[in-house]
C-alpha positions in Angstrom: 1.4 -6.5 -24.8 -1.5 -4.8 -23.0 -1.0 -3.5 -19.7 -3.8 -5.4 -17.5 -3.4 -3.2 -14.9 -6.9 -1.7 -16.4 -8.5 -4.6 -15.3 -7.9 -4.1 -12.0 -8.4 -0.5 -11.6 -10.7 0.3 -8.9 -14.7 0.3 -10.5 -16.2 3.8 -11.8 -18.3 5.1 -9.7 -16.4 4.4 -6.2 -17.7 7.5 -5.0 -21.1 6.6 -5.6 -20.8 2.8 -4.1 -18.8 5.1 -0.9 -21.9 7.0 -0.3 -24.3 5.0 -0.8 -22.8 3.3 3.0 -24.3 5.3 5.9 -21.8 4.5 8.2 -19.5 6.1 5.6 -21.1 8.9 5.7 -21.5 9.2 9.5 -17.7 9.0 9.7 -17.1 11.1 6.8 -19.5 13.4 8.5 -17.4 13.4 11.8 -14.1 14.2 10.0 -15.7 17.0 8.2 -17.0 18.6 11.6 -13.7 18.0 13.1 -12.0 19.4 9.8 -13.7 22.2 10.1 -13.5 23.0 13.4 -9.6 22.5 13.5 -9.1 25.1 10.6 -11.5 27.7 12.0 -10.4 27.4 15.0 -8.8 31.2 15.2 -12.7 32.4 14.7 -14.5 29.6 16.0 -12.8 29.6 19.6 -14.8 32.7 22.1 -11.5 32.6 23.6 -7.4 32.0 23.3 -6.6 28.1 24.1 -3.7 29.7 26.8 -5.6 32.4 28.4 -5.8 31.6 32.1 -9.2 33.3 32.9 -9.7 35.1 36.3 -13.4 34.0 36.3 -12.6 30.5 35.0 -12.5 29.0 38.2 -14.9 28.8 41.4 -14.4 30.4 44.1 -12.7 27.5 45.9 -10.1 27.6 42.6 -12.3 24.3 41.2 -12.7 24.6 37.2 -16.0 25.8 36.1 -18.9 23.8 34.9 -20.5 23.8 31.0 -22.5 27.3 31.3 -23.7 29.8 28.8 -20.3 31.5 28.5 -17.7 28.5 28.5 -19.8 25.9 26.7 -17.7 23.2 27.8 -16.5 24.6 31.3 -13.0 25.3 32.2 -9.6 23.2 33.1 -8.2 23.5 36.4 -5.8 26.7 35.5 -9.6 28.4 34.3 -8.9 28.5 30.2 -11.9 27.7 28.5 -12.0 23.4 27.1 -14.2 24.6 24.3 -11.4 26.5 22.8 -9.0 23.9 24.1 -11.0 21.2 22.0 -10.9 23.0 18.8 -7.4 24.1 18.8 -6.8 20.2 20.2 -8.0 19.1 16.9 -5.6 20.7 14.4 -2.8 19.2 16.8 -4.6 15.7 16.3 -4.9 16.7 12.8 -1.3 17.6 12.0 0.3 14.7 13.7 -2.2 12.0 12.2 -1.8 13.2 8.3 2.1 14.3 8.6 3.0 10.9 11.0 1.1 8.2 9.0 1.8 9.9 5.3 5.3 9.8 6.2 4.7 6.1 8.0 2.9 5.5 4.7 5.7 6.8 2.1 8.7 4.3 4.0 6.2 1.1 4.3 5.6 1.3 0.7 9.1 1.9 -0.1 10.1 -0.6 2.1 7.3 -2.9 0.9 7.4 -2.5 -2.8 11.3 -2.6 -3.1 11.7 -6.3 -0.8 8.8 -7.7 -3.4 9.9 -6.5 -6.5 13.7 -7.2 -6.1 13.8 -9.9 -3.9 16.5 -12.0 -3.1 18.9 -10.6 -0.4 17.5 -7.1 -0.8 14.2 -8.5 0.3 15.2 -10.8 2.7 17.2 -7.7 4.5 14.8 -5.7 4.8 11.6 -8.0 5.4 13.9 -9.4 8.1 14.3 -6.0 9.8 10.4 -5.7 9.2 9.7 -8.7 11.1 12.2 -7.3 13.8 10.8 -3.7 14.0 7.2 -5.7 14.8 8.6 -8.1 17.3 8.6 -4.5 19.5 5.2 -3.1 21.0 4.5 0.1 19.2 3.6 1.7 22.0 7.0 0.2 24.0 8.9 1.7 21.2 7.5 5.4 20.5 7.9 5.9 24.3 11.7 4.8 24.4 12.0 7.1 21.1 10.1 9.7 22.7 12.2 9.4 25.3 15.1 9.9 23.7 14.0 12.8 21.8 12.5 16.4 23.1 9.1 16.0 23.0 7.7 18.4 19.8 4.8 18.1 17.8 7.1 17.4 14.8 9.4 15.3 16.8 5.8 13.2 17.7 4.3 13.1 14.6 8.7 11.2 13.4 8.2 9.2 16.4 5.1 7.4 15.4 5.7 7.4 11.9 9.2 5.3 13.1 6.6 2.4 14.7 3.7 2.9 12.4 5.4 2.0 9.0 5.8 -1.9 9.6 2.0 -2.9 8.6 2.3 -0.9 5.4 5.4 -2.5 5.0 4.3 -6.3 5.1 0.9 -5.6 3.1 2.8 -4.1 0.4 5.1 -6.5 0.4 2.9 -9.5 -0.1 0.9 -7.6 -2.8 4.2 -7.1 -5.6 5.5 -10.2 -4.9 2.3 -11.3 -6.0 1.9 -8.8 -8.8 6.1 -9.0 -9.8 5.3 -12.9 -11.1 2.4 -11.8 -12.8 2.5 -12.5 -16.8 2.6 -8.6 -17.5 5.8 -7.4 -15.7 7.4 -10.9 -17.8 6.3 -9.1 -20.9 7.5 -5.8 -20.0 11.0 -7.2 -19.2 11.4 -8.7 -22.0 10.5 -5.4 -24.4 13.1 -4.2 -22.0 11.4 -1.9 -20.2 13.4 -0.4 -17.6 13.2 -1.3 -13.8 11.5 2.0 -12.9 9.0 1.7 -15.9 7.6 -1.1 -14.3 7.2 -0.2 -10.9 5.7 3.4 -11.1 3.6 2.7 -14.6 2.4 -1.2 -13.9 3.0 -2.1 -10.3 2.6 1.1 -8.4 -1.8 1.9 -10.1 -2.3 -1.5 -8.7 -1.4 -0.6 -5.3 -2.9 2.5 -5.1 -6.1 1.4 -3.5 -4.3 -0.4 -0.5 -2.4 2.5 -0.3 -5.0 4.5 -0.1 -7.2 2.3 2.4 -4.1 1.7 4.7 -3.5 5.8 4.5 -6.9 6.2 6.0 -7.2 3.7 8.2 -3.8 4.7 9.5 -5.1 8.0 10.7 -7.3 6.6 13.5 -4.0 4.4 14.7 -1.8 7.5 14.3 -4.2 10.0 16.1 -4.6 7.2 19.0 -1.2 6.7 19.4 -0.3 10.5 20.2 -3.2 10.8 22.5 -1.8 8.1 24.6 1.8 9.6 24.0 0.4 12.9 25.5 -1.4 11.2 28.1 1.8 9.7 29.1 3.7 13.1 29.0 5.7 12.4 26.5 4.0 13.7 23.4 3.1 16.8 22.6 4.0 19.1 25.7 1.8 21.8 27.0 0.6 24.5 26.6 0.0 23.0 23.1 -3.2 22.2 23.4 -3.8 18.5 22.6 -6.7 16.0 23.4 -4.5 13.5 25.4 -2.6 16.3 27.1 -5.8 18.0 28.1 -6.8 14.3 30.1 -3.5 14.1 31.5 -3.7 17.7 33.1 -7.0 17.1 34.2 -7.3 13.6 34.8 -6.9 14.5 39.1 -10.5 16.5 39.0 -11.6 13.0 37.0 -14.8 12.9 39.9 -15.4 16.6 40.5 -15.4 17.6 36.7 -15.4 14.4 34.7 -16.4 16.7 31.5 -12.5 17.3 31.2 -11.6 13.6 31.1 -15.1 13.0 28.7 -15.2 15.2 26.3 -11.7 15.1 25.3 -11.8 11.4 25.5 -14.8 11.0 23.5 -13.4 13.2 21.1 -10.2 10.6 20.0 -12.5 8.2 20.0 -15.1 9.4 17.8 -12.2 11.4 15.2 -10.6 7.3 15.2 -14.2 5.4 14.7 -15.3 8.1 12.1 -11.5 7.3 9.9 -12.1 3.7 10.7 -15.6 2.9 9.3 -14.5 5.3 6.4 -11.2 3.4 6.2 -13.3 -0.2 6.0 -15.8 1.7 3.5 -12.9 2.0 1.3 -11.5 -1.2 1.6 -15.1 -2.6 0.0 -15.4 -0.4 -2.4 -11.7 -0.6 -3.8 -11.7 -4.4 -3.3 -11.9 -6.0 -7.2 -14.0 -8.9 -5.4 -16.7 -7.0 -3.7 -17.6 -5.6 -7.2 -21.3 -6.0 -7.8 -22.5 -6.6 -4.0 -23.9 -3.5 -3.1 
């Protein structure tokens, strides 16, 4: 019997229908800047992240304004924020593709083995699914935080441990849906073999949630360990990372708010630009929204 997983394949030309949305491209356009910025970083930055300038600070020991040599002022130990930032990003960076594709690979485990097998198997572990998001996320990656030494690998475990669950339950719903459909029947009884049928008929037709739920994920992952650092409990200093660069500063929040802004604007521009290109995807990749642009 034909495989109709064909007829659901995401439309040619997805690229095409992606660029065509401007908002797309404005947040394509921020990841690429901040890309770039996080993996030249060694040339970009005037200056070392961790160098504690002598002329970094006024001469009441206050951290130095935006000027023509630290483009961004200093902190309140006198290194320079500019190089801060851009060394800031690849810790953002790291943490947000390592936490959510690991967050990614167990929801979809999770998610596709409960809906294909079913039964007890499924029941098991949608039950601990439902119990794993009855916690806050947040609640729960500062307990496991807590429990472990703050790293930025032990971070990036933490929040995959609380950011899986979503995956989980989309997945879930999607090959129970697609386990009942007429083609798995038919390829069960050519007697094809269990993993035939998940990673050559089920598996394409999750790719584009997969794929969606991957980028969206980023923005969720990258706020997450900005409010873990903020706390303290993420990624420690002198790794230099956006929350951790508020949470040092956030006492000279009225006498040099551009170390509480700039940082701050940064999460929340890197998380809008994933976002709108996270919801771009979902349109274009949807089967339904064929034919509307």
């Amino acid at each position: 019997m034909t495989d109709l997983s064909a007829s659901d394949a995401p439309p040619q030309g997805a690229l095409a229908r992606l660029l065509r949305r401007k908002l797309a491209l404005f947040g394509l356009a921020i990841i690429l800047i901040v890309v770039a910025g996080a993996v030249f970083a060694p040339w970009i930055a005037p200056f070392d992240p961790n160098d504690q300038m002598f002329d970094g600070l006024t001469l009441e020991g206050a951290p130095m304004p935006p000027d023509g040599k630290f483009l961004m002022g200093t902190d309140l130990l006198g290194r320079d924020l500019f190089s801060r930032i851009l060394y800031g990003a690849q810790t953002s960076l790291i943490i947000g593709v390592v936490a959510n594709g690991l967050a990614l690979v167990i929801g979809t485990l999770v998610g596709i083995t409960a809906g294909f097998f079913r039964g007890w198997i499924g029941g098991v572990l949608m039950r601990f699914t439902d119990l794993m998001m009855a916690f806050p996320a947040l609640l729960l990656a500062i307990c496991l935080a807590a429990i472990f030494e703050p790293s930025l690998w032990i971070v990036a475990m933490v929040i995959a441990l609380v950011n899986w669950v979503q995956t989980a339950r989309v997945i879930y719903t999607e090959t129970s849906s697609l386990a009942t459909r007429d083609f798995v029947a038919a390829e069960r009884t050519l007697g094809a073999s269990t993993s035939r049928i998940l990673f050559r008929h089920i598996l394409p037709h999750l790719l584009p949630t997969i794929i969606v739920w991957g980028t969206l994920g980023i923005s969720t992952t990258v706020l997450l360990e900005a409010t873990l650092s903020f706390l303290g409990i993420g990624v420690q200093p002198p790794t230099a990372s956006w929350g951790n660069i508020i949470f040092e500063n956030q006492t000279y929040f009225q006498t040099a708010p551009w170390l509480v802004f700039i940082p701050g604007a940064a999460i929340i521009l890197l998380a809008l630009a994933f976002n709108l290109v996270g919801d771009a995807l979902r349109d274009v990749l949807d089967p339904t929204q064929r034919g509307r642009d």
